[in-house]
C-alpha positions as CSV (number, residue, x, y, z in Angstrom):
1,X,100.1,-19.0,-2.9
2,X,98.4,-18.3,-6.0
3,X,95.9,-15.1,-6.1
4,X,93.2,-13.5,-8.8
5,X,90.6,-10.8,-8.7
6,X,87.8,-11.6,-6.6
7,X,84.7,-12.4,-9.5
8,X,82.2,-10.9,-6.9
9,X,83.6,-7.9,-6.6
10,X,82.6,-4.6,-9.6
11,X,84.7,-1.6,-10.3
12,X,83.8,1.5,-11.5
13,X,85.0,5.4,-11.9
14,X,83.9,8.2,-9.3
15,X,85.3,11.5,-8.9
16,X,88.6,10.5,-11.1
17,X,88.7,7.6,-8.6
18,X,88.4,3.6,-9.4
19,X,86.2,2.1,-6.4
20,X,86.1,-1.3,-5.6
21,X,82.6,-2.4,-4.6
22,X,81.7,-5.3,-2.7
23,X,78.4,-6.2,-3.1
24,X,78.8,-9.1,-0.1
25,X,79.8,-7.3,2.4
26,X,78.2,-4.2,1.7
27,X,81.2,-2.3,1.3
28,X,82.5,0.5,-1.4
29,X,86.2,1.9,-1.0
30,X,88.5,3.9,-3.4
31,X,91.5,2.3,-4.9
32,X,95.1,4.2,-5.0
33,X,96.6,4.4,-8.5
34,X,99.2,2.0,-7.4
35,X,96.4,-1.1,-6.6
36,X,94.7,-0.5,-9.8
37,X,98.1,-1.1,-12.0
38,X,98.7,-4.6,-10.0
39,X,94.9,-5.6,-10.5
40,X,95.9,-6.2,-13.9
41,X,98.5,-8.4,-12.8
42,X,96.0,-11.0,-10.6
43,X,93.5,-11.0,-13.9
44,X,94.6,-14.7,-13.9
45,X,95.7,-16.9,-11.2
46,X,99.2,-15.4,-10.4
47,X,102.1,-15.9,-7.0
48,X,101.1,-13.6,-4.2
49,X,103.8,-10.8,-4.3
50,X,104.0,-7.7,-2.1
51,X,102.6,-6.0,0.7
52,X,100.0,-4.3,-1.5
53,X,98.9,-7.5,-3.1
54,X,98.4,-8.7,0.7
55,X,96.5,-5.8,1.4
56,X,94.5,-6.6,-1.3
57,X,93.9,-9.9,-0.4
58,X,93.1,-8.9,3.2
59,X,90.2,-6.5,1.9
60,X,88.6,-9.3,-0.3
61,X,89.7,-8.0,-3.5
62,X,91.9,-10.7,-4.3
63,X,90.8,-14.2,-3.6
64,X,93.0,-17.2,-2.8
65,X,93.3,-20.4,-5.0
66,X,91.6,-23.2,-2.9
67,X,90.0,-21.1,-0.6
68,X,86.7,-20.7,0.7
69,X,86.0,-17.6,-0.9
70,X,87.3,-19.6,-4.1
71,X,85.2,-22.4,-3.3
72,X,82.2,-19.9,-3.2
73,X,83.0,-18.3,-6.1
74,X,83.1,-21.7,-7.6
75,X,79.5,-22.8,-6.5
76,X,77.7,-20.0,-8.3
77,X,74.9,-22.9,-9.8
78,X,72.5,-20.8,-11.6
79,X,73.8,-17.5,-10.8
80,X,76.2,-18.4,-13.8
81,X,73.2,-18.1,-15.9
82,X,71.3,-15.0,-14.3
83,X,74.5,-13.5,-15.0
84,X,76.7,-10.8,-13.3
85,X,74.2,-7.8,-13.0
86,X,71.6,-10.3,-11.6
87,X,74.0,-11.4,-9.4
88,X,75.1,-8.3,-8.3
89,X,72.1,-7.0,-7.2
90,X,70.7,-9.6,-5.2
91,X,73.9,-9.4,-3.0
92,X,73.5,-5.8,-2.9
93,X,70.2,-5.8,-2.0
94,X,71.0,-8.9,0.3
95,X,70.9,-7.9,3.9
96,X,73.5,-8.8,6.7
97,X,72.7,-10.0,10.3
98,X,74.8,-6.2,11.0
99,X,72.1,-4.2,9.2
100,X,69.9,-1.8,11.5
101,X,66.7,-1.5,10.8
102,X,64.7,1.8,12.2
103,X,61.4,1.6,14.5
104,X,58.1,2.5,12.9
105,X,58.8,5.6,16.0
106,X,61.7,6.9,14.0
107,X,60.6,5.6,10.2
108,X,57.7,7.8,10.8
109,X,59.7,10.5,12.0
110,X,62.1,10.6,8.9
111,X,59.1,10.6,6.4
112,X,57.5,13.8,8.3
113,X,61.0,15.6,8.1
114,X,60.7,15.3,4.5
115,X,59.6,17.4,1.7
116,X,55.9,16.8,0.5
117,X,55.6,12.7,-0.7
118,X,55.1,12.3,-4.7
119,X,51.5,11.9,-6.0
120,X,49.9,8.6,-5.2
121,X,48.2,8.6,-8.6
122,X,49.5,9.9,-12.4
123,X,46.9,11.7,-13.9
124,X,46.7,12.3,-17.8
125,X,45.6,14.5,-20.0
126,X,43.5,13.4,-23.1
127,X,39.9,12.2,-24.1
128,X,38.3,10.5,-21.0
129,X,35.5,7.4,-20.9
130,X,33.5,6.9,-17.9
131,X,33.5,3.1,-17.1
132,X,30.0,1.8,-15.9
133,X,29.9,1.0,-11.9
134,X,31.6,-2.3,-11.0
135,X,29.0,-4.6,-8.5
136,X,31.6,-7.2,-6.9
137,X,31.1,-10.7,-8.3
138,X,29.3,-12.7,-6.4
139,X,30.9,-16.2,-6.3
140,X,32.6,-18.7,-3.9
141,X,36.0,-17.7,-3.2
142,X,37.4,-21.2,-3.0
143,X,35.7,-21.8,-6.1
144,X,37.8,-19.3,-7.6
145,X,41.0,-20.4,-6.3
146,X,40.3,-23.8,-7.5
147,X,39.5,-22.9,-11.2
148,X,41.8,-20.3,-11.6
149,X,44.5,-21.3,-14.7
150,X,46.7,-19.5,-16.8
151,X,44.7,-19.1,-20.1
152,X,46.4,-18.5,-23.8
153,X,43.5,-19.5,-26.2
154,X,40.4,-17.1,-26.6
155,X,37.6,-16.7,-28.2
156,X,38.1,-14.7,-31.1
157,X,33.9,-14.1,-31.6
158,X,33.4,-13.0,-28.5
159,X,34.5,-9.7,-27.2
160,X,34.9,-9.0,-23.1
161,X,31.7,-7.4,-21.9
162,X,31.9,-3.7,-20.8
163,X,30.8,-4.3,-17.3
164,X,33.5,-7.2,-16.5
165,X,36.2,-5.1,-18.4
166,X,35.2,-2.5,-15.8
167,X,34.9,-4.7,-13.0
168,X,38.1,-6.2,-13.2
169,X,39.7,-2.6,-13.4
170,X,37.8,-1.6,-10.2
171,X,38.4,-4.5,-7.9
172,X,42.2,-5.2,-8.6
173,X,44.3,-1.3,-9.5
174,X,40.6,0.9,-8.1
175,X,41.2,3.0,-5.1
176,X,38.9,1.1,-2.3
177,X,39.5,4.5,0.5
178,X,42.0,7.5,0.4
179,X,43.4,8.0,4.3
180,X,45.1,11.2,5.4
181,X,48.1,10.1,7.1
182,X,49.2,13.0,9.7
183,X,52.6,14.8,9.0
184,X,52.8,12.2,5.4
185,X,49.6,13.0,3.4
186,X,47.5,10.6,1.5
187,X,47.7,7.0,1.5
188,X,45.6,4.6,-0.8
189,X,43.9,1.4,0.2
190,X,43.4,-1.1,-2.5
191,X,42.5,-5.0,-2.6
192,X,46.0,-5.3,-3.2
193,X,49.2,-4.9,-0.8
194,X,51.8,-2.8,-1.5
195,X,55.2,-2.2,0.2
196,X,54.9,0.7,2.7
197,X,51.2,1.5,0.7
198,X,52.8,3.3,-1.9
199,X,51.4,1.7,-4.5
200,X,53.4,2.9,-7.6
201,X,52.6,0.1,-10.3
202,X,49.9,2.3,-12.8
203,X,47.6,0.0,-15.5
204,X,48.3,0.9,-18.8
205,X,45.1,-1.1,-20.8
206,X,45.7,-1.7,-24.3
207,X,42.3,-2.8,-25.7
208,X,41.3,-5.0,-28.7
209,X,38.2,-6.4,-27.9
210,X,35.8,-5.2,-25.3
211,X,32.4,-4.1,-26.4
212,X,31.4,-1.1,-26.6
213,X,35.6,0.4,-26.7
214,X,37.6,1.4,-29.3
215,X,40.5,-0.2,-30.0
216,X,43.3,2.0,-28.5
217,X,46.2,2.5,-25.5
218,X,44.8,4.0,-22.5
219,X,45.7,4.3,-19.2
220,X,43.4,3.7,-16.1
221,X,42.5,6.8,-13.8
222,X,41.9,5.5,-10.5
223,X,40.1,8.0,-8.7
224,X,37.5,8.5,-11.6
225,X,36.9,4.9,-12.4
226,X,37.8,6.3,-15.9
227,X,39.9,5.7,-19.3
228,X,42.4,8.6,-21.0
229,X,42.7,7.7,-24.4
230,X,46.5,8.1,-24.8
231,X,47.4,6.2,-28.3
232,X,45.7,4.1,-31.2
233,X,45.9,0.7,-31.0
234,X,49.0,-1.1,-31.9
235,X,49.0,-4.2,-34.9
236,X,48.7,-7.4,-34.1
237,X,52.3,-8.1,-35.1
238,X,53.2,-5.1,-32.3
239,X,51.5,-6.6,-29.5
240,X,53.7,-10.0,-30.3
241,X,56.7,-8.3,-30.8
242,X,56.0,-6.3,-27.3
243,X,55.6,-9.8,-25.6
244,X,58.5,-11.4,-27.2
245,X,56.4,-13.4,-30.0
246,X,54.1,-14.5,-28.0
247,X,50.7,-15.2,-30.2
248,X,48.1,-15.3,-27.5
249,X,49.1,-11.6,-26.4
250,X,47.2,-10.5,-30.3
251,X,44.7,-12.8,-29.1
252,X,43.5,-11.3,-25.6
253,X,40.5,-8.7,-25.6
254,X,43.1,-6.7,-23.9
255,X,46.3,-6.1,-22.1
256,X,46.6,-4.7,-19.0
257,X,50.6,-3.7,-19.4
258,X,52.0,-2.8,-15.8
259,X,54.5,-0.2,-15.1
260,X,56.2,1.3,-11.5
261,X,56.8,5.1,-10.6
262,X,60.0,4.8,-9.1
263,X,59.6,7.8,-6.7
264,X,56.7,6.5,-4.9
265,X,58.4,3.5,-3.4
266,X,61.8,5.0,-3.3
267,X,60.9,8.0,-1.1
268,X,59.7,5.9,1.7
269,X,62.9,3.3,0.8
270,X,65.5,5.0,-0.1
271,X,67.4,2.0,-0.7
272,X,68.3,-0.8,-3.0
273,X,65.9,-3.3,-1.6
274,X,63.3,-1.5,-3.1
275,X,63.5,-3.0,-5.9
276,X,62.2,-6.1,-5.0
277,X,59.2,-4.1,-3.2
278,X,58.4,-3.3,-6.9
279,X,58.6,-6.7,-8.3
280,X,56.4,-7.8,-5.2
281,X,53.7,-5.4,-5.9
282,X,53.5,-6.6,-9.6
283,X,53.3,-9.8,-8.5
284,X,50.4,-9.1,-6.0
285,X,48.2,-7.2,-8.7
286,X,48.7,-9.6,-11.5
287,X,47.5,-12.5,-9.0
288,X,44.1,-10.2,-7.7
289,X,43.8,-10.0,-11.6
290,X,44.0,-13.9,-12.2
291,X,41.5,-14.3,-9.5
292,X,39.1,-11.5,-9.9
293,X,39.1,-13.0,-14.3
294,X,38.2,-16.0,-12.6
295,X,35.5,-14.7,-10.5
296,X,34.0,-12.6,-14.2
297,X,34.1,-16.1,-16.1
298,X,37.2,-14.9,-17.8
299,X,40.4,-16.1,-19.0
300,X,44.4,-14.6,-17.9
301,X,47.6,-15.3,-18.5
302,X,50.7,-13.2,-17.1
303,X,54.1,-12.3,-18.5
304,X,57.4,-10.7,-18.2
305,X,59.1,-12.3,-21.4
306,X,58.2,-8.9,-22.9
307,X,60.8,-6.2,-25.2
308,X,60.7,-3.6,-22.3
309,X,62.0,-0.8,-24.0
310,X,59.4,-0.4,-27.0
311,X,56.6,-0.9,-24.9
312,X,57.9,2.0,-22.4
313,X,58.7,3.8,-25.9
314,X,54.8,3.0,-26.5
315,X,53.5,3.9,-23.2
316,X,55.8,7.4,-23.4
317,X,57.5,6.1,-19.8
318,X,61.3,7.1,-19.3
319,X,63.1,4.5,-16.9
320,X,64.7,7.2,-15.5
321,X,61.3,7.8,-13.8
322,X,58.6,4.7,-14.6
323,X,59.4,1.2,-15.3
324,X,57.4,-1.4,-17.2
325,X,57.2,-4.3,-15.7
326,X,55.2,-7.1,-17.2
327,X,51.6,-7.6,-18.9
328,X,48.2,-9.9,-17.7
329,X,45.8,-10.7,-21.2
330,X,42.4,-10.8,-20.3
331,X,39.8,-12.1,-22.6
332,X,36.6,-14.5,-22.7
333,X,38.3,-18.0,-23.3
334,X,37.6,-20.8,-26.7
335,X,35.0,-23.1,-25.5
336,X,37.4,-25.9,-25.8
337,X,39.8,-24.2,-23.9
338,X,37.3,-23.8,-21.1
339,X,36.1,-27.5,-21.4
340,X,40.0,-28.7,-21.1
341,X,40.1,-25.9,-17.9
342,X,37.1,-27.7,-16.7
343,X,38.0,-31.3,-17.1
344,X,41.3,-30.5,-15.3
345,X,39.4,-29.2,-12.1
346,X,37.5,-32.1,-12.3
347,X,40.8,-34.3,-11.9
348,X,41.7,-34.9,-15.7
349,X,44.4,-34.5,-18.2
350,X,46.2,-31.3,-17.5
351,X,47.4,-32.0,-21.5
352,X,50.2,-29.1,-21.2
353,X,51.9,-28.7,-24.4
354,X,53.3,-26.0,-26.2
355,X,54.6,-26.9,-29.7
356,X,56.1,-23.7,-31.6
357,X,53.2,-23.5,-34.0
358,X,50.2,-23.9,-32.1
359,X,51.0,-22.4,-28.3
360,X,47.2,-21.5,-27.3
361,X,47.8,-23.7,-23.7
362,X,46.4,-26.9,-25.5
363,X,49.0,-27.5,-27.8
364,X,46.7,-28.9,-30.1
């Protein structure tokens, strides 16, 4: 029988010792010097040979030609092409029918055993701007799920009004009611969900064309209603570069660029999972933000094909701490861009087309 290293399985150095983890099964165990000289040996398809081979084999390290754990191995699809770390953290994010999951009883009781939660907010330093009040818009919400479309062509005479720049802030990242929750401390409510309401995605608005604001980087104070001035604003070539060429992103009246406060989430979920709670709650704010655009008679378009570490170098985040996470442009969209969004509602031409030189959504 002919054996090889399992390709699900990742190795790595702790405490002087190599440990074999197994993302699949959930499992982590230290390998004696002896097993990690014969890995090298089953780097390739090799004969079975020895009780510590077996052994190996027996603990999933090793896989067997032909198989099922081969066979699985071998029907990676598009895992192949998400690639290893991908790959790697889904399964060890993945849970098993074995996993126990705590009451709400004894999840609360954990959180009041521990030290004081994180603050539910970041709070900056630096020259502040009051935003006017935000009145919800008054429209038919089916209305607005029916017309809202991802929008890359804007208007380039026509700057977003104050009030709707402020109105879209309020009603998707404002703070709706603060609740004192006993033995935890404060909790947010928002128009948005978040995993375990801890909210930790902040809104980072880079403006270039809203009346009445200069161009700059700010970031959005949710318990004032309010703008701290943290940064000029970046070039036009800066803001494509940032979203990975993409020429729209110069063309918005602004960017609302998202990123996560790690310790928000993770000290309610300690755990790899998570992660995903993170990627959930960007997902869930950048869709209140298409519809609430919709609602203001503005256009949106969302993205996560974006150079993530010189927009955190930008924003002054450290991933050890705060991860960016994607951007939503927001801007007052080219007449002809809103007569193709109209004509499609009304049952025409969707007319997608995206050549390289001309990718405004009309492809024109």
């Amino acid at each position: 029988m002919r054996v090889r290293v399992s390709r699900l399985v990742v190795f790595l150095w702790r405490d002087g010792q190599l440990v074999c983890d197994d993302p699949l099964r959930h499992r982590q165990f230290a390998l004696t010097v002896e097993a990690e000289r014969l890995l090298r040996d089953y780097a390739d398809w090799a004969e079975l040979d020895g009780r510590l081979a077996q052994q190996l084999l027996d603990a999933h390290v090793l896989v067997a030609e032909g198989s099922p754990e081969h066979a699985r191995e071998e029907r990676l699809g598009a895992w192949r092409d998400l690639g290893l770390a991908a790959t790697y953290y889904h399964l060890a994010s993945r849970t098993l029918g074995s996993d126990v999951f705590r009451s709400a009883a004894e999840d609360a009781a954990v959180l009041r055993a521990k030290t004081g939660q994180p603050e539910p907010v970041k709070e900056y330093d630096g020259p502040r701007i009051a935003l006017p009040p935000a009145d919800p818009p008054a429209v038919d919400f089916t209305a607005v799920l029916d017309a809202r479309r991802s929008t890359r062509w804007f208007d380039p005479d026509r700057p977003v009004p104050l009030p709707a720049f402020a109105a879209l802030l309020r009603w998707t990242a404002g703070i709706r009611r603060e609740v004192d929750v006993a033995g935890v401390g404060t909790a947010l409510l928002k128009t948005v969900p978040s995993g375990g309401a801890r909210h930790p995605v902040e809104v980072y608005p880079v403006v270039r064309d809203v009346e009445g604001l200069e161009p700059g980087v700010y970031h959005y104070a949710v318990r004032r209603h309010e703008l701290v001035r943290l940064a000029p604003a970046p070039g036009e070539d800066q803001l494509r570069e940032w979203c990975g060429g993409q020429p729209h992103a110069a063309q918005a009246g602004f960017l609302l660029m998202y990123a996560a406060v790690l310790d928000r989430t993770v000290w309610k979920y300690p755990a790899a999972r998570a992660y995903r709670a993170l990627l959930l709650d960007v997902g869930h704010l950048s869709q209140t933000v298409y519809l609430t655009a919709t609602a203001l008679g503005l256009g949106t378009f969302f993205t996560a094909a974006t150079r993530d570490a010189p927009v955190e170098d930008a924003l002054g985040l450290s991933w050890p701490d705060e991860i960016f996470l994607g951007v939503s442009g927001v801007g007052v969209p080219h007449p002809a861009e809103r007569d193709r969004q109209a004509a499609m509602l009304a049952g025409g031409d969707a007319a997608f087309s995206f050549p390289p030189d001309a990718w405004h959504g009309r492809g024109e």
